[in-house]
VOSE-846243 format. One record per residue (C-alpha): x, y, z; residue in one letter; chain. Coordinates in Angstrom, 3 decimals. Example, Ala and Ser with C-alpha at 12.3 -4.5 7.8 and 13.67 -1.06 7.14 Angstrom:
<pts>
<pt><px>12.300</px><py>-4.500</py><pz>7.800</pz><residu>A</residu><chaine>A</chaine></pt>
<pt><px>13.670</px><py>-1.060</py><pz>7.140</pz><residu>S</residu><chaine>A</chaine></pt>
</pts>
This chain:
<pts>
<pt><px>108.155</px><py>110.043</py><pz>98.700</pz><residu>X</residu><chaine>A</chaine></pt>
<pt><px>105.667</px><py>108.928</py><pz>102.130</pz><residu>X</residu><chaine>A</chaine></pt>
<pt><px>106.949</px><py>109.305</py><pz>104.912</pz><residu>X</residu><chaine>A</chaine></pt>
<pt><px>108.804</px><py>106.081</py><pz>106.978</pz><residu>X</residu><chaine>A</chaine></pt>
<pt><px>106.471</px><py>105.964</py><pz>110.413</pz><residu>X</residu><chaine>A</chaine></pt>
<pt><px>106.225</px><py>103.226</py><pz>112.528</pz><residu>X</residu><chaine>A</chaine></pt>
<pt><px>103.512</px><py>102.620</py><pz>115.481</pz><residu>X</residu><chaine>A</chaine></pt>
<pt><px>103.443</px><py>99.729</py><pz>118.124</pz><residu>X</residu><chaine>A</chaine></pt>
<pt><px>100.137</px><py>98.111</py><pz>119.584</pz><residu>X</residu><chaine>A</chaine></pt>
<pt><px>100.700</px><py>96.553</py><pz>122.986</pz><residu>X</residu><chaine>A</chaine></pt>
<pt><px>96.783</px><py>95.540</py><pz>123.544</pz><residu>X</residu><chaine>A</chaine></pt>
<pt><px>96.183</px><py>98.450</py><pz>125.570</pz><residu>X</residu><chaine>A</chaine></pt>
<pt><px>97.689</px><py>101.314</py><pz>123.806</pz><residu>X</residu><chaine>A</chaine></pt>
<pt><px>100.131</px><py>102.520</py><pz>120.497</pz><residu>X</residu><chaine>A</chaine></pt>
<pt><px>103.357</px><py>103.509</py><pz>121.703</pz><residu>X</residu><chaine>A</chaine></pt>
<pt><px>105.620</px><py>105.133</py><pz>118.950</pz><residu>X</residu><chaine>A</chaine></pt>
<pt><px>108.876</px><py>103.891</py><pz>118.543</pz><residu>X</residu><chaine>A</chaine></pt>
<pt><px>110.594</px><py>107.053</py><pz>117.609</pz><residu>X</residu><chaine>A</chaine></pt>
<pt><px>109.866</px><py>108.031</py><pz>121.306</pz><residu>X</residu><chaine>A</chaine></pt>
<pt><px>111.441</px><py>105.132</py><pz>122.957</pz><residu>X</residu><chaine>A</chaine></pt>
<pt><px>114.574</px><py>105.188</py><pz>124.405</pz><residu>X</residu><chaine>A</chaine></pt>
<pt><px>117.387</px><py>102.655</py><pz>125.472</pz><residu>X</residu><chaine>A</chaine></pt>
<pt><px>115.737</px><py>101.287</py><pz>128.021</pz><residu>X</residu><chaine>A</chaine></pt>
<pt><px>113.151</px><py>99.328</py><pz>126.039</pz><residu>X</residu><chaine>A</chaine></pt>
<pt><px>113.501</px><py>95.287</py><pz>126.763</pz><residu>X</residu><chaine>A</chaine></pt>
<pt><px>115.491</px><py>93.640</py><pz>124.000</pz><residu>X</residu><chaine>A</chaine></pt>
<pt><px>112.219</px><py>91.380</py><pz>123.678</pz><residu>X</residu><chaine>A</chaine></pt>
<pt><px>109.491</px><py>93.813</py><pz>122.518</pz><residu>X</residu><chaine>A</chaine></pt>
<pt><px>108.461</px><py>92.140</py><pz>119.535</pz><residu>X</residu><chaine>A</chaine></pt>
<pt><px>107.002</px><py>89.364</py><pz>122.427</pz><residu>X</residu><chaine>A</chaine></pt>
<pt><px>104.936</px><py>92.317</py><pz>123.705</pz><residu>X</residu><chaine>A</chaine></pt>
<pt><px>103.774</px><py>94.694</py><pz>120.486</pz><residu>X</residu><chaine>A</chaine></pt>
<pt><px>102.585</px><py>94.559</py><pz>117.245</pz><residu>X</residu><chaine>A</chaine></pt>
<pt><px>104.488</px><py>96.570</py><pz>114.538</pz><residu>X</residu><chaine>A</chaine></pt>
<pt><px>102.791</px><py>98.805</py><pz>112.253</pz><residu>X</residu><chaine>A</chaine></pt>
<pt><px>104.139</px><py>100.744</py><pz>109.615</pz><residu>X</residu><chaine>A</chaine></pt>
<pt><px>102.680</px><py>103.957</py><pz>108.400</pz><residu>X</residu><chaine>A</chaine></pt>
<pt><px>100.645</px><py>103.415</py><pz>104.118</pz><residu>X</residu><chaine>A</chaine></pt>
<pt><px>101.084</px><py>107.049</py><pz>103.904</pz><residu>X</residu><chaine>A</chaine></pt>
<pt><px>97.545</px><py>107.883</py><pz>103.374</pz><residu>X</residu><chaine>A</chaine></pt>
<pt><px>94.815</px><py>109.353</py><pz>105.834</pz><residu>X</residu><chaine>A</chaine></pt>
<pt><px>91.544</px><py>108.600</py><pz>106.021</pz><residu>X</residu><chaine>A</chaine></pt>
<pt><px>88.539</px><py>111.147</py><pz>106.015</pz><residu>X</residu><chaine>A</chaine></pt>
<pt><px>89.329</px><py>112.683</py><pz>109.420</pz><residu>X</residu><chaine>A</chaine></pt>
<pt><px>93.054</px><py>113.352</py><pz>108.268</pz><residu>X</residu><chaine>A</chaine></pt>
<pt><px>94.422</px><py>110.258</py><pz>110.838</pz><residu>X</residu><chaine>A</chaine></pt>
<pt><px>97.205</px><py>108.124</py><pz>109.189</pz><residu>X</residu><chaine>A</chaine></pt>
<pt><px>96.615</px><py>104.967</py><pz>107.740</pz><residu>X</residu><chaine>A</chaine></pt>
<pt><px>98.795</px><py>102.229</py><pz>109.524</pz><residu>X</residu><chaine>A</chaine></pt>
<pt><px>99.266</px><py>98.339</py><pz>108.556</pz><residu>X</residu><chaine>A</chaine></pt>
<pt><px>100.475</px><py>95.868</py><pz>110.416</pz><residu>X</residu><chaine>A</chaine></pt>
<pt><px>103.682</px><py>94.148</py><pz>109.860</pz><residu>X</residu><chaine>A</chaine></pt>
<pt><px>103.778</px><py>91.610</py><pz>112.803</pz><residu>X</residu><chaine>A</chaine></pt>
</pts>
């Protein structure tokens, strides 16, 4: 069974959900794109991550 990950691009940086807290505006998905973790890694052993949105 993979692992359920989740990353978020904001054009600058990835910020991981899993880190944020309840002070995150109720309109991020205006500001980030969503990407969910495949699972694999490539050569170098970094996750694999698609977007979603």
């Amino acid at each position: 069974m993979r692992e359920i990950k989740f990353r978020a691009w904001d054009g600058k940086k990835y910020n991981y959900p899993e880190l944020w807290d309840n002070t995150m505006p109720s309109n991020w998905k205006q500001h980030y794109v969503l990407e969910q973790y495949t699972g694999l890694k490539d050569k170098n052993g970094v996750g694999i991550y698609e977007g979603m949105f």
